[in-house]
C-alpha positions, 0 to 999 in steps of 0.5 A: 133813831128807835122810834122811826127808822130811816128807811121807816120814815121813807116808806111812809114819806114815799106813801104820803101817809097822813100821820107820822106813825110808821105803822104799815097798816096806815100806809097808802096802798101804792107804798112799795111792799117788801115783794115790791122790785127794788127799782119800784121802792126806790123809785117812790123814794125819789119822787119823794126827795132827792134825798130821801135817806137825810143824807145831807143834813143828819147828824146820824148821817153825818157821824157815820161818813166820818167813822167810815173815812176813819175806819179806812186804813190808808190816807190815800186809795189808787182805784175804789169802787162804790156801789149803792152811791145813792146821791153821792154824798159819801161819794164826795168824801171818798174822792178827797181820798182817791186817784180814781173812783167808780160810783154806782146806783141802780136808780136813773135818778140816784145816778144823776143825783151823784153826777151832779154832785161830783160833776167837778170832781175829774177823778170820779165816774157815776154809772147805773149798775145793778150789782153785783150782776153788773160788777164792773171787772173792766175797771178793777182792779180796785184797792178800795171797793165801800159797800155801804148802806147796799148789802141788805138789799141782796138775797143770799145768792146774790150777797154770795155773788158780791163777796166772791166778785169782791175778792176777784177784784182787791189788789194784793193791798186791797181794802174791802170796808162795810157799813150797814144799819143794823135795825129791821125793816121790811125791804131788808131781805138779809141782816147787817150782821149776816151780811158782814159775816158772809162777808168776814168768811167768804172773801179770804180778807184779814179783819182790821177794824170792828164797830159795833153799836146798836144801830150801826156795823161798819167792818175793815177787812184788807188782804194786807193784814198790818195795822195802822201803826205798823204800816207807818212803821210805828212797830 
């Protein structure tokens, strides 16, 4: 993972560049830059690949859904909330765990990419959304709101906005779990670790689980302070 990044690896897949190297100075002149809009990146990603993150197939990937499921503190959610979906892959996992799940991209492809993939799936609704400008308050409360791979993408204004939408909309027993890389790249405008910070002291949640690696940050916050074990009575 040191040597080429995922979203590295896309940039350089989205440019068609003619090596493998992930220097920016050997990019196509058409790859989104940093000052790009977020609609132009991601757009080159999807005419790259339908799965421009390796989301399916990586065992990095793979090894992160299954830390965040566990992460979670309940077996079971009433109402969650998903932003940042993409294809829909960490969609599919959550809605064995859900009543209802929303799911939001801000890319037209992304959002079909997710519909398809949960099109059997009756619980589940896939809609574009820009968030947290879109924040869908008509369908909350939410016990459960995943913002993954999503908040670096955020200035800080709007990261503020996103924590403040977040704990508008948790039920009293609401889970709020976070899951970002953490290694530099250009279209980052803030940090994993800003953003779970702000997160940490902006939304009043209590923090149940911390892991850290080099290359990952995931953190549980939940209004409902207990553990695991003495939510099962096991204290």
């Amino acid at each position: 993972m040191d040597a080429l990044t995922p979203r590295t690896e896309d940039r350089i897949a989205a440019a068609d560049a003619h090596d493998n190297t992930h220097d920016d100075t050997n990019l196509n002149p058409e790859t989104p830059s940093p000052a790009s809009s977020p609609a132009t990146y991601f757009d080159a990603l999807y005419r790259h690949s339908d799965d421009p993150w390796h989301l399916r197939e990586g065992w990095y990937e793979s090894r992160k859904r299954s830390l965040t499921l566990a992460l979670l503190p309940r077996p079971r959610y009433r109402n969650a909330f998903e932003p940042g979906c993409a294809n829909g892959e960490l969609t599919f996992e959550l809605a064995k765990r859900c009543d209802a799940l929303l799911a939001a991209d801000l890319h037209e492809r992304a959002v079909q990419l997710a519909g398809e993939r949960m099109a059997a799936a009756s619980q589940v609704r896939v809609e574009r959304r820009t968030v947290p400008r879109d924040w869908p308050t008509e369908a909350g409360p939410f016990d459960l709101i995943v913002i993954s791979e999503f908040a670096y993408y955020l200035n800080a204004a709007e990261l503020a906005a996103l924590a403040d939408c977040i704990a508008s909309s948790l039920t009293p027993d609401g889970t709020l779990l976070a899951c970002h890389w953490r290694r530099p790249f250009a279209e980052a405008l803030e940090s994993a670790d800003t953003a779970h910070a702000l997160f940490d002291a902006r939304c009043g949640l209590a923090r149940l689980a911390h892991h850290d690696e080099a290359d990952l940050l995931i953190d549980v916050w939940s209004r409902d302070a207990r553990s695991v074990a003495q939510r099962e009575g096991l204290l």
